[in-house]
PDB file of N, CA, C and O in Angstrom:
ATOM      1  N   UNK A   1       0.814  -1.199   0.000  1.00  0.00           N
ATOM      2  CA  UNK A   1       0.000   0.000   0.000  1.00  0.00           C
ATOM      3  C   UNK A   1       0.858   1.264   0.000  1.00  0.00           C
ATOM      4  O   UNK A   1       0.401   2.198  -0.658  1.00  0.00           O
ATOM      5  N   UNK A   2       2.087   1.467   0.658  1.00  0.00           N
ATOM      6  CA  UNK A   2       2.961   2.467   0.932  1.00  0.00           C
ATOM      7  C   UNK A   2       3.620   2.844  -0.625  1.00  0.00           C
ATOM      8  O   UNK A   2       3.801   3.981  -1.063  1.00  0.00           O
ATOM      9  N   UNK A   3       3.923   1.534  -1.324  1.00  0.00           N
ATOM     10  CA  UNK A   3       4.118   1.506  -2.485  1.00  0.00           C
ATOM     11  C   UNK A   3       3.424   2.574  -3.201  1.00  0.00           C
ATOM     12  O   UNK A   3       4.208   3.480  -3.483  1.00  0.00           O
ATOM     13  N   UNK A   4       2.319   2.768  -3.563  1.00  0.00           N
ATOM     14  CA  UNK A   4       0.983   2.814  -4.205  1.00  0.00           C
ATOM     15  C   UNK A   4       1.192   4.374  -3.525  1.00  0.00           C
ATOM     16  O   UNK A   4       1.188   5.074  -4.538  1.00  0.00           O
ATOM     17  N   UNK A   5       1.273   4.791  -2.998  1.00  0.00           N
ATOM     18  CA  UNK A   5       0.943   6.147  -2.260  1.00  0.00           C
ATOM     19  C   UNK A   5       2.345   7.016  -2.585  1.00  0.00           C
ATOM     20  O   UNK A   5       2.399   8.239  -2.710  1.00  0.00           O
ATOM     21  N   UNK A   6       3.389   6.136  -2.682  1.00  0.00           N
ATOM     22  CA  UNK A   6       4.839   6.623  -2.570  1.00  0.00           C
ATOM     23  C   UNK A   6       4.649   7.279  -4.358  1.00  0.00           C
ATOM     24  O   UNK A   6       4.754   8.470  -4.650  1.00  0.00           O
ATOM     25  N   UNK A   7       4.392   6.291  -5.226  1.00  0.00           N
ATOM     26  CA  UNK A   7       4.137   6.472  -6.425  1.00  0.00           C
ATOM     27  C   UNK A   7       2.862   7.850  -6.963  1.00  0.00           C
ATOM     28  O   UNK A   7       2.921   8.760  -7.789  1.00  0.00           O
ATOM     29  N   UNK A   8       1.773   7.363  -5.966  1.00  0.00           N
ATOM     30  CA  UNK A   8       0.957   8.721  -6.611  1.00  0.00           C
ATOM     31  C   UNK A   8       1.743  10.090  -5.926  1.00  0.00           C
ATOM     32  O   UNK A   8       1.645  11.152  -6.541  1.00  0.00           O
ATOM     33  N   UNK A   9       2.392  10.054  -4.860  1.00  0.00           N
ATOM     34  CA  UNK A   9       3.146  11.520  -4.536  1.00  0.00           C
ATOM     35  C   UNK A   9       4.393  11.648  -5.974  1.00  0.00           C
ATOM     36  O   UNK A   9       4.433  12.715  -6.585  1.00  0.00           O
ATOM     37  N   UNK A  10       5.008  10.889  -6.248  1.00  0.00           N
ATOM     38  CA  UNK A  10       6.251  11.326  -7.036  1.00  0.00           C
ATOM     39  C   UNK A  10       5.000  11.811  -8.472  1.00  0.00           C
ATOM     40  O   UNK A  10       5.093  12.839  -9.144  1.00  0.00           O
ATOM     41  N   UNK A  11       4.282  11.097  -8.569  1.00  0.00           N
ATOM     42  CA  UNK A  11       3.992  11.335  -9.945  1.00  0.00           C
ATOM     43  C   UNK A  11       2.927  13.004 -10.129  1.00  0.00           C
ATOM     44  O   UNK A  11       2.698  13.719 -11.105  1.00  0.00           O
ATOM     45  N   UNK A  12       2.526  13.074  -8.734  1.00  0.00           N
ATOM     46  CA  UNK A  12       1.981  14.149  -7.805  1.00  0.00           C
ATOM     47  C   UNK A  12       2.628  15.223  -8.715  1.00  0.00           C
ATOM     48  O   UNK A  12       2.329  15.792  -9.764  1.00  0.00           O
ATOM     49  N   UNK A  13       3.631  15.237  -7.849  1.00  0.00           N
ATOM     50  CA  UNK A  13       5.131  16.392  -8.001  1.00  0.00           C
ATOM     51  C   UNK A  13       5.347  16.234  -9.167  1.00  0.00           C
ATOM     52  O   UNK A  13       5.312  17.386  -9.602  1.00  0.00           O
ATOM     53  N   UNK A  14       5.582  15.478 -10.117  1.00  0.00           N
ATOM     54  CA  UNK A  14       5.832  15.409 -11.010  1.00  0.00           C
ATOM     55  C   UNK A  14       5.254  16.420 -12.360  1.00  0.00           C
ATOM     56  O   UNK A  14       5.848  17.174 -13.131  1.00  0.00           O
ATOM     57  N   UNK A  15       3.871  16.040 -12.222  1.00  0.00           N
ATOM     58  CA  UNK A  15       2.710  16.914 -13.035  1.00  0.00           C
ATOM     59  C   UNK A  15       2.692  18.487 -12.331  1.00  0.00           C
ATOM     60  O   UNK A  15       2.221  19.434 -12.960  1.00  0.00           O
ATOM     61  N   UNK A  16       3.124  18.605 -11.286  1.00  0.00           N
ATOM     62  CA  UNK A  16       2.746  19.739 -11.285  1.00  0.00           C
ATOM     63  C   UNK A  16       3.756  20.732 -11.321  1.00  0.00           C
ATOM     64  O   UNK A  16       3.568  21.939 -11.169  1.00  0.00           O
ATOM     65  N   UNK A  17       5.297  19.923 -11.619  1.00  0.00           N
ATOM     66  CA  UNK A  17       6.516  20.687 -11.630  1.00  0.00           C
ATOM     67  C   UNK A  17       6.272  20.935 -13.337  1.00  0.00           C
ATOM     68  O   UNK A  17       6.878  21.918 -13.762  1.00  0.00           O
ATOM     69  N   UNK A  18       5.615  20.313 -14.167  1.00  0.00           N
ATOM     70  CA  UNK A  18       5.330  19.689 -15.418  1.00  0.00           C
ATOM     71  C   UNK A  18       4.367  21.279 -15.513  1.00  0.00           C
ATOM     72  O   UNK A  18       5.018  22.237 -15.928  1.00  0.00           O
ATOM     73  N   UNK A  19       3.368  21.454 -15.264  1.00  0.00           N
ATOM     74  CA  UNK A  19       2.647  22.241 -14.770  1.00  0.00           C
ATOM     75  C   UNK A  19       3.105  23.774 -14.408  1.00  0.00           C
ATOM     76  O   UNK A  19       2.330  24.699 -14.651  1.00  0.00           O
ATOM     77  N   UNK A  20       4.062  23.952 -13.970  1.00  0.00           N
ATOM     78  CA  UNK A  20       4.704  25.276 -13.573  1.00  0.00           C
ATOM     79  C   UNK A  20       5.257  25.706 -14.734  1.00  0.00           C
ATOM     80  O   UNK A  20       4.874  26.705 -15.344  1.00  0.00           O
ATOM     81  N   UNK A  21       6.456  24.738 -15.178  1.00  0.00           N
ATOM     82  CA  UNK A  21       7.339  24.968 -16.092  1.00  0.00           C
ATOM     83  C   UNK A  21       6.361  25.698 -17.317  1.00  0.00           C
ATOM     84  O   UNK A  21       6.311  26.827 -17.805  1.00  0.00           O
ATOM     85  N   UNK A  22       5.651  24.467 -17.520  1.00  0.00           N
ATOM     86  CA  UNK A  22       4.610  25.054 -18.959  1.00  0.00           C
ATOM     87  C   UNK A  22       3.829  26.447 -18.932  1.00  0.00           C
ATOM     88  O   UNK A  22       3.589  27.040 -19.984  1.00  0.00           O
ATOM     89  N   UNK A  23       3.364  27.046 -17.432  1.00  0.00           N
ATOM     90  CA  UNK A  23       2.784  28.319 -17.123  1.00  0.00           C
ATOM     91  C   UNK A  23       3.848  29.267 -17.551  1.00  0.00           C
ATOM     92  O   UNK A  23       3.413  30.241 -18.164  1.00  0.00           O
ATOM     93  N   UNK A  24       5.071  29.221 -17.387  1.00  0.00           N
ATOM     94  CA  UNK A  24       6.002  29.840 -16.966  1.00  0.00           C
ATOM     95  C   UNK A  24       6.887  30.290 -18.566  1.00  0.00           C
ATOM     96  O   UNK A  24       7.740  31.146 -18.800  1.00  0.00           O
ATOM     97  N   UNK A  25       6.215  29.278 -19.428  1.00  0.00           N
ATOM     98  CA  UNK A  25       7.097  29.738 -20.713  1.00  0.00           C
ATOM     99  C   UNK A  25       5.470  30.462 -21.691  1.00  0.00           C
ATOM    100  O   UNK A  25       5.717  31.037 -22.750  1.00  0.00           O
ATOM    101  N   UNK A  26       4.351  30.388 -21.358  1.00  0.00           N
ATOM    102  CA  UNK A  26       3.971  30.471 -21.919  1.00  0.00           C
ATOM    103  C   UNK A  26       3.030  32.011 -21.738  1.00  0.00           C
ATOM    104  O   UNK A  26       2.150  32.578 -22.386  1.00  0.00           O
ATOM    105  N   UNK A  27       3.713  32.247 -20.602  1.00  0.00           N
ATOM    106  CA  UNK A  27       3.407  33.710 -19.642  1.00  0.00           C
ATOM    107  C   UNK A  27       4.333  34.699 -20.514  1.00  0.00           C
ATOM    108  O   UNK A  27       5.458  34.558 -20.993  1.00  0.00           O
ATOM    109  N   UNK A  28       3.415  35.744 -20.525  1.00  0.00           N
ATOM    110  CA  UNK A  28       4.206  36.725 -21.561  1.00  0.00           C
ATOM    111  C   UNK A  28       5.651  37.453 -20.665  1.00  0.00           C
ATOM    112  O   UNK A  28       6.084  37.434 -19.513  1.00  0.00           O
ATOM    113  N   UNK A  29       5.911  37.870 -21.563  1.00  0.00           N
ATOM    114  CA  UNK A  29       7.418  37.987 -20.704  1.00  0.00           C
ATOM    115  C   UNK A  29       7.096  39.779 -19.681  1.00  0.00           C
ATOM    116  O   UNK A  29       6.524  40.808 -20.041  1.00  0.00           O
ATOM    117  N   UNK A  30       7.800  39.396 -18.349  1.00  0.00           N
ATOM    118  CA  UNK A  30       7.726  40.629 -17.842  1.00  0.00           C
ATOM    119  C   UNK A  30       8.148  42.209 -18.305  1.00  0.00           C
ATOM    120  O   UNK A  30       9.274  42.354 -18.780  1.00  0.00           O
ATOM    121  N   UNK A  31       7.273  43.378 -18.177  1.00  0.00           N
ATOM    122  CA  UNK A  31       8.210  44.328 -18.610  1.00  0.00           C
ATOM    123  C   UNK A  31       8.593  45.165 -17.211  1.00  0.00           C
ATOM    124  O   UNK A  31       7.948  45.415 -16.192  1.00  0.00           O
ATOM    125  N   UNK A  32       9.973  45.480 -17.660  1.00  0.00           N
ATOM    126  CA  UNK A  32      10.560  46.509 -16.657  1.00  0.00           C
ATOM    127  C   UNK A  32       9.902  47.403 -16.060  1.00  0.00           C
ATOM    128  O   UNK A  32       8.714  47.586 -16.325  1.00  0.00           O
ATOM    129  N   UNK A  33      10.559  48.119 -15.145  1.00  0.00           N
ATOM    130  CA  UNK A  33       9.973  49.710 -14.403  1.00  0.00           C
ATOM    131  C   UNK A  33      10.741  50.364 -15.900  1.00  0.00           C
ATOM    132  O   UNK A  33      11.614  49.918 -16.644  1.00  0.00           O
ATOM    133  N   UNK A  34       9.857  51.735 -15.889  1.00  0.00           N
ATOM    134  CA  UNK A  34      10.455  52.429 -17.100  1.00  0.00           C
ATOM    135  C   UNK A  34       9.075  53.693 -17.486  1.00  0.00           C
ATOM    136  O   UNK A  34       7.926  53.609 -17.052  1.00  0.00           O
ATOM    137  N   UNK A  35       9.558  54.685 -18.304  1.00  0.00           N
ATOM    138  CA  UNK A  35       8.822  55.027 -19.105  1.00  0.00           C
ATOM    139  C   UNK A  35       8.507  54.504 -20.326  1.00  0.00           C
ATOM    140  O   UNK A  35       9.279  53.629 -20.719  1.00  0.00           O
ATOM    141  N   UNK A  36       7.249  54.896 -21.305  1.00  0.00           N
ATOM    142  CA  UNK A  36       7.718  53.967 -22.050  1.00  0.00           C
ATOM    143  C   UNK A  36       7.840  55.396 -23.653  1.00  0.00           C
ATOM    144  O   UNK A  36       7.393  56.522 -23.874  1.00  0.00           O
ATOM    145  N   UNK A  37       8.770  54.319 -24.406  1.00  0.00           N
ATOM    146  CA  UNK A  37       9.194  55.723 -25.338  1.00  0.00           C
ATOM    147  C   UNK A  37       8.028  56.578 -25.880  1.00  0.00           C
ATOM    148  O   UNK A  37       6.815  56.386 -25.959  1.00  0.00           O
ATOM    149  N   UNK A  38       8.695  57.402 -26.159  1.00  0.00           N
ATOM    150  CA  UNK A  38       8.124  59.092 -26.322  1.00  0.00           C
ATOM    151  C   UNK A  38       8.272  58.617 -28.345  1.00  0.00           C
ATOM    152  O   UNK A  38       9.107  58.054 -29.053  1.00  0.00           O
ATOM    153  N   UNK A  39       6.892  59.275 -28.545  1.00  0.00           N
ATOM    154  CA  UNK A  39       6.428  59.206 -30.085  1.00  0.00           C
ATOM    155  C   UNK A  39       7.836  59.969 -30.662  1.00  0.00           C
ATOM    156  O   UNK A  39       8.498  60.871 -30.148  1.00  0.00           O
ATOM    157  N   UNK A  40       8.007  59.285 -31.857  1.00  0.00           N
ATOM    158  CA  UNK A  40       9.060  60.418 -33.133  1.00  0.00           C
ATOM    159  C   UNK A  40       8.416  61.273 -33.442  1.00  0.00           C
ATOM    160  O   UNK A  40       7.275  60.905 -33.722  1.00  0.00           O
ATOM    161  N   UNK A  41       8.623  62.518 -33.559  1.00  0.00           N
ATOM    162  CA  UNK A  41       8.071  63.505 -34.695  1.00  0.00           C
ATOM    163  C   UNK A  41       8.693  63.101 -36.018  1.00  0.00           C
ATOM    164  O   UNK A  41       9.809  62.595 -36.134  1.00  0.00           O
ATOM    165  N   UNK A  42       7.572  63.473 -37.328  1.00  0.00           N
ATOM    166  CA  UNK A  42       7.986  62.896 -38.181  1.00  0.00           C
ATOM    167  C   UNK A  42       6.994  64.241 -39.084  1.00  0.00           C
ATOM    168  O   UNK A  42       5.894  64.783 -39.192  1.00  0.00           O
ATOM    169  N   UNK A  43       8.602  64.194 -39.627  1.00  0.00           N
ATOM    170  CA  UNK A  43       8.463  65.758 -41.256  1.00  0.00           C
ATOM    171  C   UNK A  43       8.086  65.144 -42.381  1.00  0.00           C
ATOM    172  O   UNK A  43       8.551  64.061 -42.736  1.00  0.00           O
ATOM    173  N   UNK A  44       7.147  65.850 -43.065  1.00  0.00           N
ATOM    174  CA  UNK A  44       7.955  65.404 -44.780  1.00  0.00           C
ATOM    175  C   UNK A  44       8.525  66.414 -45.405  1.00  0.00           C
ATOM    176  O   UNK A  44       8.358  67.633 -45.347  1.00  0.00           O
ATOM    177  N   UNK A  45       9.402  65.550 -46.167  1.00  0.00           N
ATOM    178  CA  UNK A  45      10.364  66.571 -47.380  1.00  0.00           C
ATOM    179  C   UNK A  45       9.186  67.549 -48.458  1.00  0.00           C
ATOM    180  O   UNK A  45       8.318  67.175 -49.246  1.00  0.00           O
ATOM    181  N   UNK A  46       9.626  68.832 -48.064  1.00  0.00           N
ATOM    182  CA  UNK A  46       8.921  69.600 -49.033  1.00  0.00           C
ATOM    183  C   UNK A  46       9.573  69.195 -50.762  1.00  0.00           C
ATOM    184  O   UNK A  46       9.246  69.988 -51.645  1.00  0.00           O
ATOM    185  N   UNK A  47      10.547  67.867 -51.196  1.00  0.00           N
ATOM    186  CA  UNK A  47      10.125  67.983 -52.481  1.00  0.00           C
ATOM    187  C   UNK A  47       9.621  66.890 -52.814  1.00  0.00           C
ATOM    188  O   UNK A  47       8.740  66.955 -53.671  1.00  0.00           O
ATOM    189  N   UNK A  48       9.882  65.925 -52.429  1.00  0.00           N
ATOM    190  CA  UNK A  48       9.678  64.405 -52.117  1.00  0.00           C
ATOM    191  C   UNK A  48       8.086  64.019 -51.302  1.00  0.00           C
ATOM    192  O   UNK A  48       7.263  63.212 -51.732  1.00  0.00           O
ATOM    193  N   UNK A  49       7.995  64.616 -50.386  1.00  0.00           N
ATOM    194  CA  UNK A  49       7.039  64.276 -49.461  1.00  0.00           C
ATOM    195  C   UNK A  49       7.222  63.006 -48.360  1.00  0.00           C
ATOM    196  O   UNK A  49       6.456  62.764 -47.428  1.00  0.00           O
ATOM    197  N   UNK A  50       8.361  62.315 -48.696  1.00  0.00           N
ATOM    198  CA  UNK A  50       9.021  61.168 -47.716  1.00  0.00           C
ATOM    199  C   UNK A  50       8.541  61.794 -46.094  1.00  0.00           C
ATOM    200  O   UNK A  50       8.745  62.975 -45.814  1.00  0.00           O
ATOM    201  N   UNK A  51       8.005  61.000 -45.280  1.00  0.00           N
ATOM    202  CA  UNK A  51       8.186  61.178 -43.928  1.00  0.00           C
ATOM    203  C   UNK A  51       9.320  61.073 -43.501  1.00  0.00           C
ATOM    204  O   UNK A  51      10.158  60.729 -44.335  1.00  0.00           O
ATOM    205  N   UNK A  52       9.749  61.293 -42.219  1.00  0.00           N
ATOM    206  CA  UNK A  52      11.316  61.625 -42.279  1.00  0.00           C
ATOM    207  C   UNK A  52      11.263  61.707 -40.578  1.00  0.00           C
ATOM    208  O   UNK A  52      10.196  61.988 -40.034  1.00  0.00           O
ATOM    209  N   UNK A  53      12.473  61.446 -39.789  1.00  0.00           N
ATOM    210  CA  UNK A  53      12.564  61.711 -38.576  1.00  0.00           C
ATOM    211  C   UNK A  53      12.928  63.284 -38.327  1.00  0.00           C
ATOM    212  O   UNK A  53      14.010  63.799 -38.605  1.00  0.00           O
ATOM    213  N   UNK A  54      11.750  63.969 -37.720  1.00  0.00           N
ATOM    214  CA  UNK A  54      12.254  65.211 -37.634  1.00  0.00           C
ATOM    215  C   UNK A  54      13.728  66.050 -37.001  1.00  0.00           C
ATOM    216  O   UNK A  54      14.323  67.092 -37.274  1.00  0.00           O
ATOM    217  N   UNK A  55      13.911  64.794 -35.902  1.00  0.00           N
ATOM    218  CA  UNK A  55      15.883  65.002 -35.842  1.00  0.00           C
ATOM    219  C   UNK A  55      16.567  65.221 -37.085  1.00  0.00           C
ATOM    220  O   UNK A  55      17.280  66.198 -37.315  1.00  0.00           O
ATOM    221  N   UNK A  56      16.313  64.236 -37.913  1.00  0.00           N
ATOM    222  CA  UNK A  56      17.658  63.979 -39.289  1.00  0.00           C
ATOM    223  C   UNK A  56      17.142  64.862 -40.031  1.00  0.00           C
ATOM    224  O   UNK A  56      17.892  65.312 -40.898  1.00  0.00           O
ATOM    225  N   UNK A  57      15.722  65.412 -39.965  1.00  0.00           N
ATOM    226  CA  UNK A  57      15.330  66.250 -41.333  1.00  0.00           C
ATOM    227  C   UNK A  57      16.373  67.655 -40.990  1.00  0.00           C
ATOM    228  O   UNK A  57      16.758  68.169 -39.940  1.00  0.00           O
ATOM    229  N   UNK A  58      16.664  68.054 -42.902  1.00  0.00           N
ATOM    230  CA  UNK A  58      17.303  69.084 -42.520  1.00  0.00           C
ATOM    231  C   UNK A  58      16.613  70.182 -42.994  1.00  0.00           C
ATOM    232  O   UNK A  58      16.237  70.101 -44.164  1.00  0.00           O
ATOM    233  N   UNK A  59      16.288  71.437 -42.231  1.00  0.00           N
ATOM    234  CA  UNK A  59      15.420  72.739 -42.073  1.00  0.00           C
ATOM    235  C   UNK A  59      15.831  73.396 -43.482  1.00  0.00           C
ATOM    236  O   UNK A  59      17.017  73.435 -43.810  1.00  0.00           O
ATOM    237  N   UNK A  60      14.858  73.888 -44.269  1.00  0.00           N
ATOM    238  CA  UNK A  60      15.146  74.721 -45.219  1.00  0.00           C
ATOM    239  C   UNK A  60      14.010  76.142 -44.524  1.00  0.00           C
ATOM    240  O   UNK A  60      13.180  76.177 -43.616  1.00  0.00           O
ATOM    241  N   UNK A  61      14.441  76.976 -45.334  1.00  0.00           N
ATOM    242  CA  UNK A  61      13.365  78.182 -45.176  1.00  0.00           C
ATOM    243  C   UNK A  61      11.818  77.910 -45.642  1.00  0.00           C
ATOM    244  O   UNK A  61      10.935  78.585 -45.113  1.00  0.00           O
ATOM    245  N   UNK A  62      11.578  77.204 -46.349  1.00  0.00           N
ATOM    246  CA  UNK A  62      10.448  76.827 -46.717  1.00  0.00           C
ATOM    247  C   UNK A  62       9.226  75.436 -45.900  1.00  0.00           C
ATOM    248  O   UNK A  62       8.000  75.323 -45.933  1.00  0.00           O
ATOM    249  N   UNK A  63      10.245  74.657 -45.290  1.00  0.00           N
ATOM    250  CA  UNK A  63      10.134  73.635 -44.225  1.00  0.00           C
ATOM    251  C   UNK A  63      11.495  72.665 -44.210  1.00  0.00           C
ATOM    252  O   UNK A  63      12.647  73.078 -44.076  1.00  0.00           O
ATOM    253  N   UNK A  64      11.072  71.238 -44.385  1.00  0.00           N
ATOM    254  CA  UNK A  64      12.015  70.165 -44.208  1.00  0.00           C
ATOM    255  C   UNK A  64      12.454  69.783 -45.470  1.00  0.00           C
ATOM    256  O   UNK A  64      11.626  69.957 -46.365  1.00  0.00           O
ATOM    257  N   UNK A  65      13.770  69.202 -45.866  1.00  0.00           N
ATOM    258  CA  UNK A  65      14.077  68.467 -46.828  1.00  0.00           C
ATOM    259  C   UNK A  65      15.162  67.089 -46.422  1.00  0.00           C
ATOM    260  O   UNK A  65      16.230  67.113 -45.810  1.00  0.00           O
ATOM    261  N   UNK A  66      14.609  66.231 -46.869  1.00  0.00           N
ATOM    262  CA  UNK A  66      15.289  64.991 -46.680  1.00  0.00           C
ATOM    263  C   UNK A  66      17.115  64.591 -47.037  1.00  0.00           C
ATOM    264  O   UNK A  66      17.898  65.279 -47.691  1.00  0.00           O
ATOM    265  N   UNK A  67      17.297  63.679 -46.564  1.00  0.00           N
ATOM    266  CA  UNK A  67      18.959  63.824 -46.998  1.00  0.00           C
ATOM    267  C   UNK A  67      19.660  64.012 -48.661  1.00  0.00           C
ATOM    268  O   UNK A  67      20.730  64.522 -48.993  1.00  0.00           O
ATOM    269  N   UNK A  68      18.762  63.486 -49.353  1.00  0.00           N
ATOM    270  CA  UNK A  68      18.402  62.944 -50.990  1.00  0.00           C
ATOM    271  C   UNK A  68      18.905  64.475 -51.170  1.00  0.00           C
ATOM    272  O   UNK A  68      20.073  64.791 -51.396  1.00  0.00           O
ATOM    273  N   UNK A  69      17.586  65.555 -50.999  1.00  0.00           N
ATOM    274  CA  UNK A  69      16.893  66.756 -51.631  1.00  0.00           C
ATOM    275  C   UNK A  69      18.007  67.779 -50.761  1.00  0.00           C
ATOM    276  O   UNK A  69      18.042  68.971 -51.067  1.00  0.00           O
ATOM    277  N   UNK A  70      18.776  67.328 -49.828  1.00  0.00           N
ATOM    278  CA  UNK A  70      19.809  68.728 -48.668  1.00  0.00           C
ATOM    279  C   UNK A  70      20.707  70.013 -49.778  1.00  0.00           C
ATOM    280  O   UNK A  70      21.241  70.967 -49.212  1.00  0.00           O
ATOM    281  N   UNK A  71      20.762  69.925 -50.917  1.00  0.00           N
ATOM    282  CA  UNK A  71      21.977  70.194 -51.530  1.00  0.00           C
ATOM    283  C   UNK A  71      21.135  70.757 -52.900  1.00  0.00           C
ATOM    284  O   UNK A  71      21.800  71.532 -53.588  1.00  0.00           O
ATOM    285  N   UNK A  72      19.597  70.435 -53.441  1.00  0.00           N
ATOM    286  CA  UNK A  72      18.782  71.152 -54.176  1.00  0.00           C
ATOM    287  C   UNK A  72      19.280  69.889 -55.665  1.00  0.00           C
ATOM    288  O   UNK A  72      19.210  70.026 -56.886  1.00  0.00           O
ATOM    289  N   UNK A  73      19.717  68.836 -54.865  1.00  0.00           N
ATOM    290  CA  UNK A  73      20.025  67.818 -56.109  1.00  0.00           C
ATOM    291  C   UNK A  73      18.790  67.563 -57.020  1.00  0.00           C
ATOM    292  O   UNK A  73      19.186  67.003 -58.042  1.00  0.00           O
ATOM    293  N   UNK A  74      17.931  67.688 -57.034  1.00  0.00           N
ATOM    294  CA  UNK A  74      16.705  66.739 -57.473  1.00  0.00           C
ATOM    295  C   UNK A  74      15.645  68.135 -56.716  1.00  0.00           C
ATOM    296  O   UNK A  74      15.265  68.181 -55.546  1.00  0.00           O
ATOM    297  N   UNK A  75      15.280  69.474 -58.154  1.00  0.00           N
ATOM    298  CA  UNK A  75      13.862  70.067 -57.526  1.00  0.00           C
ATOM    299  C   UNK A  75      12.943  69.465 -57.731  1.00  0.00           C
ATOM    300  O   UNK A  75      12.769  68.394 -58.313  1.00  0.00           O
ATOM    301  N   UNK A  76      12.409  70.029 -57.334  1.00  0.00           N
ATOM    302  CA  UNK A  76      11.206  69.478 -57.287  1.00  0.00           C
ATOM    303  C   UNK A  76      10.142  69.725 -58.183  1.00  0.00           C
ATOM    304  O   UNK A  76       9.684  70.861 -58.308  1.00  0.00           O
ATOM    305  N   UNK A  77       9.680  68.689 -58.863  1.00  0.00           N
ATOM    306  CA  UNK A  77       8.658  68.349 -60.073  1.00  0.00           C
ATOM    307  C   UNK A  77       7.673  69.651 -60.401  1.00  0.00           C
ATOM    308  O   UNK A  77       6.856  69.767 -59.487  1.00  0.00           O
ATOM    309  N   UNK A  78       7.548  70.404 -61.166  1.00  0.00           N
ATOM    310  CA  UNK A  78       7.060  71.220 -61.967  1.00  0.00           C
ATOM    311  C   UNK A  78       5.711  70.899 -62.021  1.00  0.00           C
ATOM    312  O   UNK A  78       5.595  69.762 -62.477  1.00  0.00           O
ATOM    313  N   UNK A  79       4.322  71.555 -61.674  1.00  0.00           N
ATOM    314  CA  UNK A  79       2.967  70.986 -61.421  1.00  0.00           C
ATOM    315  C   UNK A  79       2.428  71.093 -63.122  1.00  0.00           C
ATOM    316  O   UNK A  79       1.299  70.716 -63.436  1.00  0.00           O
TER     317      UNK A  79
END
């Protein structure tokens, strides 16, 4: 009988270490303490119209122009 009892405890433990593990990978992963990031501003090129990170865009008098358009390589299309 001790037999029999010894066996349903291991197999007990067993399923339910079986049991943890499987919760445990299938739990989305924790996130940190933190803020969480701050939106890009985002330009478009006045010749192109490309959206653009407003950091890298570079300022003309008229608005933004992309890295392509910085230098007046390529005006812009004639309506």
């Amino acid at each position: 009988m001790s037999k029999w009892l010894i066996l349903a405890l291991v197999v007990g433990v067993l399923v339910w270490r079986w049991s943890q593990r499987r919760t445990a990978r299938m739990a989305p992963p924790a996130v940190g303490p933190g803020a969480a990031p701050q939106p890009i501003a985002m330009v478009p090129c006045e010749v192109c119209g490309v959206l653009m990170d407003a950091r890298l865009a570079i300022r003309s008098p008229t608005g933004h122009l992309c890295h392509t358009h910085r230098h007046g390589a390529h005006p812009p299309d004639a309506p």
